[in-house]
N, C-alpha and C positions, 0 to 999 in steps of 0.2 A: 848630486850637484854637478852641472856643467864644466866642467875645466876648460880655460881660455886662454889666448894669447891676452898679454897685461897690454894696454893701448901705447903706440909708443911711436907718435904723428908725431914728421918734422917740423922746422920753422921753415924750410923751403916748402914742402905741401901744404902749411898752412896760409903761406903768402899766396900759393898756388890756387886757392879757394877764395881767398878771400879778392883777390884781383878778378878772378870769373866773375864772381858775385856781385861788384862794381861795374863789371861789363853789361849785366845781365839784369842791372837793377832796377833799369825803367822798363825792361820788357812784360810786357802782359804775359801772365801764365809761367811767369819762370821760377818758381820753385820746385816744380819736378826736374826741370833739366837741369838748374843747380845741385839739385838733389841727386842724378844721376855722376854729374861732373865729379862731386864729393865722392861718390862713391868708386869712380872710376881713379879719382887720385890716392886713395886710401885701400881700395880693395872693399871695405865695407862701411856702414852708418853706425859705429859709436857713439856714445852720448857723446862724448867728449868733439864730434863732429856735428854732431846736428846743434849741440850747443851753440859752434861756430855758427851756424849757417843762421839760427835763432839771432844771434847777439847782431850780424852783419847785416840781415835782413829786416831787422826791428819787429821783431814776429813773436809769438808766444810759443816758447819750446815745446808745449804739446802739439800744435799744428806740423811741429816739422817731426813729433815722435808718434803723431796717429795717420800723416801721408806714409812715414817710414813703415809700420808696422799694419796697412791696410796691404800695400803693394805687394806683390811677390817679387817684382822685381829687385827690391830692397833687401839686403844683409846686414843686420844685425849684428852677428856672427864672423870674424875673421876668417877664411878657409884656409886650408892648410897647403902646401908646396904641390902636395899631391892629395887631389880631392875624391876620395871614395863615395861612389852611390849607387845603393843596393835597391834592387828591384826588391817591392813588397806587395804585388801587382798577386791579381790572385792564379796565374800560371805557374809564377815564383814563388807565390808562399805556399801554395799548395804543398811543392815538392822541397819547402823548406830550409829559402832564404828567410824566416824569421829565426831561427837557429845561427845559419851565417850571420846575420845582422847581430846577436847576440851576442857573438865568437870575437865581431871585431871589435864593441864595446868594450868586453872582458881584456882584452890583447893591446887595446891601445890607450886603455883606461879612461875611457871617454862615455860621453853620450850622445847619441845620436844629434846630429844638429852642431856639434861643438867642433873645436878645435884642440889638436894637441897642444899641451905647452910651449914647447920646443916649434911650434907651426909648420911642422912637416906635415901629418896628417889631420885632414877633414874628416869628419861622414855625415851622410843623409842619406835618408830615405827615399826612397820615390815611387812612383805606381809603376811607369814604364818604360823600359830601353831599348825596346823592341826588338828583342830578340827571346822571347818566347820557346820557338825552339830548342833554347841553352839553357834554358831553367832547372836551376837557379839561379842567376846572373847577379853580377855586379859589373861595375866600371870603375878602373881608376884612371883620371883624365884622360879618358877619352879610350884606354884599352880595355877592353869588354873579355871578362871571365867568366866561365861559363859550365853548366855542369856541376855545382861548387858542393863542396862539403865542409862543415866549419873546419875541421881536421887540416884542410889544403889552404886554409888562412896564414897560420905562419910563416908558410913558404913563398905566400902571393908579396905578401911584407915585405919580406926579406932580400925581394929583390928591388926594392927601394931602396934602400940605406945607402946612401952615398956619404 
């Protein structure tokens, strides 16, 4: 089972959506860019957010919960302070990022795609980060590790904790 950050949108981000939304309401085509705005105030598209965007936009909540879950551009998902994503690309699983990818489930008590409780850490999957080369790879925002062995995961961690 997924372990999540619990939702917990303010009354100023929700004024914040709900006044877009007002701006954006006679425009043609604007439920994706409300959709993106939502997502850029909140960080992701919780129920508890498309609800909004449903109830402001007089729409039926599956409209706004089959645009959210068609797009990739959309999250679901809260990410975490520091977003891990592991190459599973077949350069990297070859040489056995499906193992890393395991190591950091087991380590941060998560599932792929979730977020830690506490929302310091993300993870997900991905095909490729282009660095081949470094296979095994991962990245945590944006710093690219490489060479990996699940064994050198606890210490990759470790120098997050702030």
């Amino acid at each position: 089972m997924k372990k999540t950050v619990p939702f917990n949108g303010t009354k100023e981000q929700e004024e914040q959506l709900v006044s877009y939304i007002k701006e954006m309401k006679d425009v043609q085509g604007n439920l994706i860019p409300i959709m993106q705005k939502a997502q850029e105030i909140y960080g992701y598209l919780p129920i508890e957010v498309q609800t909004i965007i449903a109830r402001e936009m007089d729409i039926p909540l599956e409209k706004v919960y089959g645009i959210s879950t068609f797009y990739a551009m959309f999250t679901l998902e809260p990410k975490g302070k520091y977003q891990i994503a592991v190459c599973l690309g077949t350069a990297c699983y070859v040489k056995g990022s499906g193992d890393v990818y395991a190591k950091l489930e087991k380590v941060l008590g998560l599932q792929g795609g979730g977020c830690t409780p506490d929302g310091k850490f993300s993870l997900e999957a991905c095909r490729c980060l282009g660095a081949c080369g470094l296979a095994p790879v991962m990245m945590i925002n944006g710093e690219v590790y490489g060479r990996l062995t699940p064994d050198q995961i606890p210490g990759i961690l470790a120098k997050y904790n702030d």
